[in-house]
C-alpha positions in Angstrom: 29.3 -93.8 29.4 25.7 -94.0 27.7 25.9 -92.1 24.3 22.6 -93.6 23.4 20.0 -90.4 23.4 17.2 -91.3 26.2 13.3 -91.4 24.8 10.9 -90.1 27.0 7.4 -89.2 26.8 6.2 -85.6 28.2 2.9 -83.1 27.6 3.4 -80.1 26.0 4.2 -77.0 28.5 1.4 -74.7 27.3 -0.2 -73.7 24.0 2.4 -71.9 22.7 4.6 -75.3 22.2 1.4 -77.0 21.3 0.7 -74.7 18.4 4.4 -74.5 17.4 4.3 -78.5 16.8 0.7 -79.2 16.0 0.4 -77.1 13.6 3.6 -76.6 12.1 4.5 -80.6 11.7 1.0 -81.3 10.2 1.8 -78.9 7.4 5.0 -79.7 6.8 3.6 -83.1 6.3 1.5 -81.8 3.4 -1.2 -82.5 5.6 -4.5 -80.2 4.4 -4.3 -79.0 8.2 -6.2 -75.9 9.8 -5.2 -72.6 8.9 -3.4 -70.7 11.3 -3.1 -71.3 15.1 -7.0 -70.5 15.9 -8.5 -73.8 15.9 -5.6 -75.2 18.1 -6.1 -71.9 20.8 -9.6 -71.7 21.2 -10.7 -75.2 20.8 -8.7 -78.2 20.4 -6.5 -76.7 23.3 -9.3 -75.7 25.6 -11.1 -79.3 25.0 -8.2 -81.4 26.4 -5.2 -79.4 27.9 -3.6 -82.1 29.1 -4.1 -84.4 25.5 -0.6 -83.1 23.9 2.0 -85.3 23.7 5.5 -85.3 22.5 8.1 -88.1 22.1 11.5 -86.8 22.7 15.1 -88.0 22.7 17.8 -86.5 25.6 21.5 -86.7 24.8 24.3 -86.8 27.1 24.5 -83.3 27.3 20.1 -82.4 28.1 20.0 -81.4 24.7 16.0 -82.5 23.7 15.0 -83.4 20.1 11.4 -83.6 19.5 11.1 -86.9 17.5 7.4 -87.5 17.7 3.9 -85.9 18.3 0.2 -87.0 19.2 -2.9 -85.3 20.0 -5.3 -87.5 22.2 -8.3 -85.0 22.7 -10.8 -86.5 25.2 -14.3 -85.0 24.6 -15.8 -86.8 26.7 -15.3 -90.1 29.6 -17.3 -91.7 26.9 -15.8 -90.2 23.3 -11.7 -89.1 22.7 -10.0 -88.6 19.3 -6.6 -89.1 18.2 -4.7 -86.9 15.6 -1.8 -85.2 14.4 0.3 -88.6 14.9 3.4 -87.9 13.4 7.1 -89.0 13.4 9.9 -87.3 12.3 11.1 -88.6 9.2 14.9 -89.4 10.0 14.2 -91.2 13.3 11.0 -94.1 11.8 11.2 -97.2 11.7 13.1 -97.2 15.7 9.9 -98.0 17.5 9.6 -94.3 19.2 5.5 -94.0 17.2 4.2 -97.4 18.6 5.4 -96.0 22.3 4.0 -92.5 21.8 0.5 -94.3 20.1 0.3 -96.4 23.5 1.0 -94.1 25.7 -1.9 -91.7 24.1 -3.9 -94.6 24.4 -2.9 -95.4 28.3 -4.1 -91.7 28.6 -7.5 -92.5 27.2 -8.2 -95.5 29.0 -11.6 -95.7 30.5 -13.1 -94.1 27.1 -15.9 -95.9 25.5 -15.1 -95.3 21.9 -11.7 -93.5 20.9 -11.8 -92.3 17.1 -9.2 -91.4 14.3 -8.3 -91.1 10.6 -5.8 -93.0 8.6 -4.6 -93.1 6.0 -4.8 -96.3 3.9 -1.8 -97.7 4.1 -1.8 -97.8 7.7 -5.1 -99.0 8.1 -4.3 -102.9 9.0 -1.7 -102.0 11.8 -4.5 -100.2 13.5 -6.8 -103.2 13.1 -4.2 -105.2 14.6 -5.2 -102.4 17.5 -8.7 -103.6 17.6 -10.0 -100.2 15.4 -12.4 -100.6 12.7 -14.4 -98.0 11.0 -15.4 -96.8 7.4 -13.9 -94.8 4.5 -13.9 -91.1 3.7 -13.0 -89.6 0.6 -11.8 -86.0 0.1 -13.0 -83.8 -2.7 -11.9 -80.8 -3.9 -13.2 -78.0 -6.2 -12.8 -74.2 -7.3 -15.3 -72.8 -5.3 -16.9 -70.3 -8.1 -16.7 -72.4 -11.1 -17.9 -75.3 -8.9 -20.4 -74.6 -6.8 -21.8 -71.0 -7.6 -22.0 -71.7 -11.6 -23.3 -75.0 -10.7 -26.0 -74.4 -8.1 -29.0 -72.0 -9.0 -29.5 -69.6 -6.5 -33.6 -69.5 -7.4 -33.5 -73.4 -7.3 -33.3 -72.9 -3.6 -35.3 -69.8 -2.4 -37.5 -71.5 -0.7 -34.7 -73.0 1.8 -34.9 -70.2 4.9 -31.1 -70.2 5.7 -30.3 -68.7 9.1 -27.3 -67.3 9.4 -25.6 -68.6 12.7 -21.9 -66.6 12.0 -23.8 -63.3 12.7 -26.3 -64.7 15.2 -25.7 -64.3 19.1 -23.4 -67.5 20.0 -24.6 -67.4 23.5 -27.9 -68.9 22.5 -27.6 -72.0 24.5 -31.0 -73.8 23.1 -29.5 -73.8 19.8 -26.2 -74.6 20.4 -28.3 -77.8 22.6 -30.7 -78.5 19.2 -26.9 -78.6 17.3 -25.3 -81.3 19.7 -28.5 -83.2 19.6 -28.0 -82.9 15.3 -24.5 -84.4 15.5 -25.0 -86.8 18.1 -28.5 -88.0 15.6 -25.6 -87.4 12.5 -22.5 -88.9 13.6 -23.2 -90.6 17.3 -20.8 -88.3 18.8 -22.0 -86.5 22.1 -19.3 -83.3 23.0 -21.2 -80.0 23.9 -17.7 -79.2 25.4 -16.3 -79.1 21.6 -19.3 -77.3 19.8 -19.3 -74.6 22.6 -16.1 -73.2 21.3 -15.7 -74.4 17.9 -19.2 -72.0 17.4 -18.1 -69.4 18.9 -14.9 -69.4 16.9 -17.2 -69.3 13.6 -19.4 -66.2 15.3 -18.2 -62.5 14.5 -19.8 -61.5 17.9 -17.5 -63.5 19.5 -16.3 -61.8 23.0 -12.5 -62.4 22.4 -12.4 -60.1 19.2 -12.4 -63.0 16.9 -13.8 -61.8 13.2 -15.0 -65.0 11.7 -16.0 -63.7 8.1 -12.5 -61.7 8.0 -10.9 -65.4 8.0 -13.9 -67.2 6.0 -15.4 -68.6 8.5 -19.4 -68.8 8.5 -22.1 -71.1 9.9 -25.8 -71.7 9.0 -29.0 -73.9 9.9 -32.0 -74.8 8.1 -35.1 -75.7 10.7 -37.1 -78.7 11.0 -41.0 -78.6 11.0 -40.7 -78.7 14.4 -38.7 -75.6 14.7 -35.5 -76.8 15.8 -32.1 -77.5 14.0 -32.5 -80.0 11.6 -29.7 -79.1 9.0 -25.8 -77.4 9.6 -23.0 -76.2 7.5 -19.5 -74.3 8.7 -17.1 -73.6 6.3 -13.5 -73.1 7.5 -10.4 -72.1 6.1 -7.6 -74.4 5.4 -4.3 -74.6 4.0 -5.3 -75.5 0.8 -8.7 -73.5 0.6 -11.9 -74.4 2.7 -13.4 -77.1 4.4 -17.2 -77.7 4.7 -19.1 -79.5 6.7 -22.7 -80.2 6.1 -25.4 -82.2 8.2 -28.5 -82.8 6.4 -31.2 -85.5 5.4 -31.8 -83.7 2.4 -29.8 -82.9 -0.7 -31.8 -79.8 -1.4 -31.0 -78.9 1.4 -27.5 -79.5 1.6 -27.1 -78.0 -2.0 -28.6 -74.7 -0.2 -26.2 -75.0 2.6 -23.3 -75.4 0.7 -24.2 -72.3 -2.2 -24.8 -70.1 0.6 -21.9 -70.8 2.8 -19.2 -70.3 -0.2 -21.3 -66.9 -1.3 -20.8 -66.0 1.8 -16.4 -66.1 1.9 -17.1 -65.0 -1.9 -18.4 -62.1 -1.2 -16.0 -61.4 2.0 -12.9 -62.1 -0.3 -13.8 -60.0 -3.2 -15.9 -57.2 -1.5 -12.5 -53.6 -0.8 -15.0 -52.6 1.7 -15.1 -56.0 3.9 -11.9 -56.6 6.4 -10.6 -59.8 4.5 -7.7 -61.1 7.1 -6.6 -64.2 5.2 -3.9 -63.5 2.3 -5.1 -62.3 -1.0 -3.6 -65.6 -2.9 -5.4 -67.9 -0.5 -7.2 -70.4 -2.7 -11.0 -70.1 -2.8 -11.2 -73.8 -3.5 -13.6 -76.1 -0.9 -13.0 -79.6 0.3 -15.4 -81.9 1.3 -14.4 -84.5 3.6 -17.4 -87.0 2.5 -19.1 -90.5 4.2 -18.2 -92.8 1.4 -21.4 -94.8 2.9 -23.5 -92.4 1.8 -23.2 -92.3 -1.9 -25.9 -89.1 -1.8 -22.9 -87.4 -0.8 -20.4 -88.6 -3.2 -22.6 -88.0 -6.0 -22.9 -84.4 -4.7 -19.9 -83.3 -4.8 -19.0 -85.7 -7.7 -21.4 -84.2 -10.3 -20.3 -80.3 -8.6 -16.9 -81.4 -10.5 -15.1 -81.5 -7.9 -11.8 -84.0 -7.9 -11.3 -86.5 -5.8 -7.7 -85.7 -3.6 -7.4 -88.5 -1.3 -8.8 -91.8 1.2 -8.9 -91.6 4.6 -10.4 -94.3 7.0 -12.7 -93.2 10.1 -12.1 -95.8 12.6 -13.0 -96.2 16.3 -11.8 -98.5 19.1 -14.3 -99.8 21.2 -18.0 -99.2 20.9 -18.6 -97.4 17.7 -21.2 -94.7 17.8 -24.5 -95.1 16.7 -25.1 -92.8 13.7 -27.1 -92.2 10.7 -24.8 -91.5 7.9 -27.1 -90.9 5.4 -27.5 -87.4 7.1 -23.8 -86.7 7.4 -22.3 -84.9 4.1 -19.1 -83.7 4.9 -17.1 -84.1 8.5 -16.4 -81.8 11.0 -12.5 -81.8 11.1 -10.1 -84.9 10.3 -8.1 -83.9 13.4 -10.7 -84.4 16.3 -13.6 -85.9 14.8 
């Protein structure tokens, strides 16, 4: 008789399981990961149904242990991303990641350039892989003391901030003007991804979704030519909020940032306003910054805020063509 349990590779059923172990094992990781199951339902989900994986051991009697889990989101035939790669602690170290990691990447053959974040420590087994990329740093600081004390508001009165979280989300032109902005930004080209993960950060949103209630705002700055040239979206987290900023300018992003975290300030502390997320949620940002654009660094650096952790950005394949000197702070470290 075989008492060895039986690994086998399988998708998740539906998004239910998908949220139970994508978002549940990140945190338990003491991952900084999303805040509730949002993000995972209306966007990661929708992106790539079929990009969910989970490693599992069978014993003699069908009884399934989830060992292992890996999200391999393809944006595009030419861009995917891989996240939440985790093992469960008790069974490393038996080969069961390396088979998971390759069969994600079996199921993104054919892509041009596939994308993740490690962590340092594991950075030379994936250039063993054939990934390379550069290094982000995370930053963190109190939100008031560090960014509204900090930044004037008069200092940047004459930045016209457009509010996107309030604006109709079905503008397609704009949402076209934002993909172009990343794509300029980062070299990553997925209208598929910014279609929802806008609308998830608009309060006219036609599944009921409150945005502000959660923290959640967008904003652009125009060009001279009268399109999108800057973007900020600020997000909750576990630990606080995330921002993300793209901008040539540090005025500019300065602006961005001020008047994204006045924005959950005044949702969080206004009776009158339907603030969803819990009253001790910490009103602290992160910034996920391009250590190869030291404008960025020093940004947040001389806002106070304290450096938390190093992650490395890599790609297999061919890496996209971007301009990080307009990239402040990331979109996500989970897809890209």
């Amino acid at each position: 008789m075989n008492t060895y349990p039986l690994f086998a590779i399988r998708r998740c059923t539906d998004v239910d399981e998908v949220c139970h172990y994508f978002l549940t094992w990140p945190v338990e990781e003491g991952w900084n990961h999303c805040y509730g199951a949002e993000e995972i339902r209306q966007v990661f989900y929708p992106c790539d149904p079929n990009g969910f994986f989970l490693g599992t051991l069978m014993d003699e009697n069908g009884q399934e242990t989830v060992v292992a889990t890996l999200l391999t989101l393809r944006h595009t035939d030419d861009l995917a991303w891989i996240g939440s790669f985790i093992v469960a602690k008790n069974h490393r170290g038996k080969g069961y990641g390396s088979k998971v990691f390759q069969h994600g990447m079996d199921y993104l053959k054919g892509c041009r350039c596939i994308g993740l974040e490690s962590l340092p420590k594991v950075v030379p087994n994936y250039r063993r892989l054939g990934f390379d990329g550069w290094t982000s740093k995370t930053f963190r600081g109190g939100m008031i003391k560090d960014v509204l004390e900090k930044l004037d508001a008069e200092k940047y009165e004459d930045v016209c901030i457009m509010d996107w979280t309030e604006a109709d989300n079905g503008d397609l032109e704009r949402l076209k003007q934002l993909i172009v902005l990343e794509k300029r930004t980062t070299g990553y080209d997925r209208p598929n991804f910014w279609k929802h993960w806008i609308r998830l950060h608009s309060s006219n949103d036609t599944n009921g979704t409150q945005a502000a209630s959660y923290g959640r705002h967008a904003a652009t700055v125009l060009n001279s030519s009268g399109g999108i040239g800057h973007f900020a979206l600020i997000r909750p987290v576990v630990y606080g909020f995330a921002i993300t900023i793209f901008s040539d300018s540090i005025h500019v992003a300065k602006a961005l940032l001020r008047y994204l975290v006045q924005r959950v300030v005044e949702s969080a502390c206004d009776p009158s306003s339907n603030w969803l997320l819990p009253n001790d949620h910490p009103l602290d940002v992160n910034g996920n910054v391009c250590s190869l654009n030291p404008v960025s660094v020093a940004l947040f650096q001389d806002l106070g805020f304290k450096y938390v952790s190093t992650r490395e950005r890599m790609f297999y394949g061919t890496p996209p063509d971007a301009d990080l000197s307009g990239l402040f702070s990331v979109a996500t470290l989970t897809v890209g």
